[in-house]
C-alpha positions in Angstrom: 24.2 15.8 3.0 24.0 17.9 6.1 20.1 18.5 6.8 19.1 22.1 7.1 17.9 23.3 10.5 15.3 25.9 10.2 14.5 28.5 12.8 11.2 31.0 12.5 11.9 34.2 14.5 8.8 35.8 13.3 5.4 35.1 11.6 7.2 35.7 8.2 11.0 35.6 9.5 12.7 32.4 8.8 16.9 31.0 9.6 18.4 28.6 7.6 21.7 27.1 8.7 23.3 24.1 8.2 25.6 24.4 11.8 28.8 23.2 12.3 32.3 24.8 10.9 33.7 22.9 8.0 33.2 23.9 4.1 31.1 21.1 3.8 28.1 22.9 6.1 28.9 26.3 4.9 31.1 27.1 7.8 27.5 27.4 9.7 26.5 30.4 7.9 23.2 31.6 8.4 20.6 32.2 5.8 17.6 34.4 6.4 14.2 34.9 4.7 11.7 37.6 5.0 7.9 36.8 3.4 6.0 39.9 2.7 3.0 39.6 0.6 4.2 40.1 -2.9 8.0 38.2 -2.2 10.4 37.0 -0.7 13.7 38.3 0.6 16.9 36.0 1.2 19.9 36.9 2.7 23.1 35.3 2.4 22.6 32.1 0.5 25.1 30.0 1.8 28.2 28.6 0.2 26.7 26.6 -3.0 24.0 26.4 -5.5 23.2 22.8 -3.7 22.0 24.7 -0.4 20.9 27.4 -1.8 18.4 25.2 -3.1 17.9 23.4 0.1 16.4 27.0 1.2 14.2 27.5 -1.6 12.8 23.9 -1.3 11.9 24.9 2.2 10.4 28.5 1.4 8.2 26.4 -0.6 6.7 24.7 1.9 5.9 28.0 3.2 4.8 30.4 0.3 3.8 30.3 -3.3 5.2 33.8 -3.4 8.9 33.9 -5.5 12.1 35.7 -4.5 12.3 38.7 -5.7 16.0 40.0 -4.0 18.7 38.1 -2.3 21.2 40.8 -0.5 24.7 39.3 0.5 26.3 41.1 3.6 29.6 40.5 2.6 31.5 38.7 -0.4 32.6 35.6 2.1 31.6 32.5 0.0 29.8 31.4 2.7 27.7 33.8 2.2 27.6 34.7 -1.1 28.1 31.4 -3.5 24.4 30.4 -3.4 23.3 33.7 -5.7 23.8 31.6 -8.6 20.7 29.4 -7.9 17.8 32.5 -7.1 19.8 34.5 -9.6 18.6 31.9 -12.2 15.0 32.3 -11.0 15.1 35.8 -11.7 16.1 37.4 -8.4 18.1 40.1 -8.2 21.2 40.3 -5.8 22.2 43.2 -4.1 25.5 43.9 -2.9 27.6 46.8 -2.0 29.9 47.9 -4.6 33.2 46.5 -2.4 31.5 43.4 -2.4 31.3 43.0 -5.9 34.4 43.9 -6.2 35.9 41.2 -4.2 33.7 38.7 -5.3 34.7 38.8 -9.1 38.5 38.9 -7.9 38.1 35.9 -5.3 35.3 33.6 -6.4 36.5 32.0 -9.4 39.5 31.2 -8.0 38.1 29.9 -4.9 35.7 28.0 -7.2 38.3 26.4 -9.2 40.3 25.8 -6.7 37.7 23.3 -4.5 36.7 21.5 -7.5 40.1 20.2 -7.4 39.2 18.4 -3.7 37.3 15.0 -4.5 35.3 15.3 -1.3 34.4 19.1 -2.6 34.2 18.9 -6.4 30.3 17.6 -6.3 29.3 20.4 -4.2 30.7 23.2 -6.1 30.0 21.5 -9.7 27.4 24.4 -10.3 28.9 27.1 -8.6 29.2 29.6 -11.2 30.2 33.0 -9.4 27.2 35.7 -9.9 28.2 39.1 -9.7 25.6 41.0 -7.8 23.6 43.5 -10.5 22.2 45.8 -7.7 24.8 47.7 -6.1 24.0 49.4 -2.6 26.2 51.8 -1.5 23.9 53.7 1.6 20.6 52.9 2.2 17.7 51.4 0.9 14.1 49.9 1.2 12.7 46.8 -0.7 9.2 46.9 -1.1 7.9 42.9 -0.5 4.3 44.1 0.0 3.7 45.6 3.3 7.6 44.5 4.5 10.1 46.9 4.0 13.1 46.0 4.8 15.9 49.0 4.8 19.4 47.4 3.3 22.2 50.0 4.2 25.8 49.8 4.6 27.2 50.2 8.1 30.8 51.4 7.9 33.6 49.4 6.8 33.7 46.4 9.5 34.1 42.6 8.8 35.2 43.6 5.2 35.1 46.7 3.2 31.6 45.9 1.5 29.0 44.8 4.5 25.5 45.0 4.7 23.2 45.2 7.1 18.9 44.4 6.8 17.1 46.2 9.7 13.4 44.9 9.4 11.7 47.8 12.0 8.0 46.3 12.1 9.5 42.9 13.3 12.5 44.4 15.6 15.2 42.3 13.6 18.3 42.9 12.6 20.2 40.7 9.8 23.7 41.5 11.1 26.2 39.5 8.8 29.8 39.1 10.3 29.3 41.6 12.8 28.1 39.6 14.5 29.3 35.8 15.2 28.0 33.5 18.4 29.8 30.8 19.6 32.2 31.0 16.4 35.7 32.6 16.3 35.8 36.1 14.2 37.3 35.5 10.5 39.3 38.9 10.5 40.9 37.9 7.2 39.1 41.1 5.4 38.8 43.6 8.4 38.9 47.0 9.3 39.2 45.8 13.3 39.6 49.1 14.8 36.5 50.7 12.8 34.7 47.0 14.3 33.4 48.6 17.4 31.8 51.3 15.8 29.7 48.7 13.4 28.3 47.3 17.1 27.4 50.9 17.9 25.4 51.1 15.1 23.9 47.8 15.4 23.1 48.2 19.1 21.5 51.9 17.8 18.5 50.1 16.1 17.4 49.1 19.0 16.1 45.6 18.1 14.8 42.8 19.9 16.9 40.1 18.0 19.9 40.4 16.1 20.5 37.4 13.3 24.3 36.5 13.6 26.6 35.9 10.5 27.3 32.4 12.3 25.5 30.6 15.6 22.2 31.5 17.3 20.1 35.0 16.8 19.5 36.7 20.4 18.9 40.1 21.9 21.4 42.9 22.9 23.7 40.8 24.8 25.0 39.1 21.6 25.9 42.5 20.6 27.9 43.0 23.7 29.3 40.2 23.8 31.0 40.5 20.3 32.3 43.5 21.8 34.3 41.4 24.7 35.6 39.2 22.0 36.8 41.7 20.3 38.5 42.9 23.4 40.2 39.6 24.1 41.3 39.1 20.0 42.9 42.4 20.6 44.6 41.8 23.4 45.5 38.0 23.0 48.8 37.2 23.3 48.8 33.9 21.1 45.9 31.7 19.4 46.2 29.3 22.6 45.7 32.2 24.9 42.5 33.3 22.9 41.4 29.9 22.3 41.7 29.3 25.9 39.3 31.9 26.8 36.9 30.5 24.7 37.5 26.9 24.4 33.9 26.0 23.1 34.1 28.2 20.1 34.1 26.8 16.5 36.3 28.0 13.5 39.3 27.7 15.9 42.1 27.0 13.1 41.5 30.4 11.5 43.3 31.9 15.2 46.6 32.4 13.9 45.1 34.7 11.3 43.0 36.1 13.5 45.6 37.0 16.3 47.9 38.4 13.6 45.6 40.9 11.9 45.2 42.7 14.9 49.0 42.2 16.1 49.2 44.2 12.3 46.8 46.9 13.2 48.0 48.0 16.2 
């Protein structure tokens, strides 16, 4: 297996990812943790029970303290499939109502569906789909003991159902697929012309770092430069050409897709 990297971005901020951009790594999702000093807050557990675990074998190396809340940004199972695991250890998952939604249509399926792949069926063996039981529809605080961090929903963007975890104190934003870096955009689920106005918001926090869906956490400029990408996806005249203009970006076999859901919206 894959070892997890781990990133600390604060005193009690903490990025899990396992890189790359195959199913086996989680596509390179990122999963975050915030330590207060009553629990723990994850977001976006990653893709399977088995890494999900990976994470809270690390956290315990760090705290005592148990996770209380895990909040998924979006329903993408590379996100999302992990709940199971802190579900089971009496966490409650939080999700915005769209999110649920798509998760009980989608995840089974999906679920079956990579069980059927030999190289897959071991790492999905325990990936029962858990349907969020906290639903968040605008904006809320979770009290981890002198952490609050505000949960809200920004606007449909990368789906109909993201989230968004602004942690004030520590100037840090937990962005989801708003934001990717060095990855290509999955616009599978999309709203792409309401997608600028999600950076808007983002950029409104005024943070120091911003926490990507996929690749490295940085300041501002990984804001703005989603928004460029966003130019160029929308203006691409093939995968090739888009590809071309970014020839070091990962994910590159979902540009097909990507290039047709915004031939489709405009």
């Amino acid at each position: 297996m894959t070892p997890l990297q781990e990133i600390r971005l604060r005193e009690n901020v903490w990025v899990f990812t396992l890189g790359g951009d195959r199913v086996e790594t989680s596509y390179g999702a990122n999963c975050t943790a915030v330590i207060g000093r009553d629990s723990v807050l994850v977001v976006d557990p990653l893709i399977a029970p088995a890494f999900a675990r990976l994470v809270d074998d690390s956290l315990r190396e760090k705290t005592t303290l148990p996770v209380s809340h895990v909040v998924l940004t979006h329903h993408h199972t590379d996100h999302a499939l992990g709940a199971s695991w802190f579900a089971a250890r009496g966490a409650a998952i939080a999700a915005h109502p769209a999110c649920r939604e798509a998760m009980a249509k989608e995840h089974p399926g999906l679920v079956a569906a990579r069980r059927r792949i030999p190289q897959l069926a071991e790492l999905f063996r325990d990936a029962e789909p858990h349907l969020p039981g906290r639903l968040i529809e605008g904006s809320v605080s979770i009290d981890l003991g002198g952490t609050f961090p505000r949960v809200f929903h920004p606007g449909r963007g990368h789906t109909a159902g993201d989230l968004v975890v602004h942690l004030e104190t520590e100037s840090l934003v937990v962005c989801g697929d708003l934001i990717s870096v060095g990855y290509h955009v999955n616009y599978e689920d999309a709203a792409v012309l309401d997608l600028q106005a999600g950076l808007d918001t983002l950029l409104g926090l005024e943070a120091r770092t911003y926490v990507p869906g996929h690749g490295s956490a940085g300041g501002r400029e990984i804001v703005s430069a989603q928004f460029l990408y966003h130019a160029a996806a929308r203006s691409a005249a093939s995968p090739e050409e888009l590809r071309g203009r970014y020839p070091d970006y990962l994910l590159s076999e979902i540009l097909p897709q990507s290039v047709q859901a915004w031939r489709k919206a405009l």
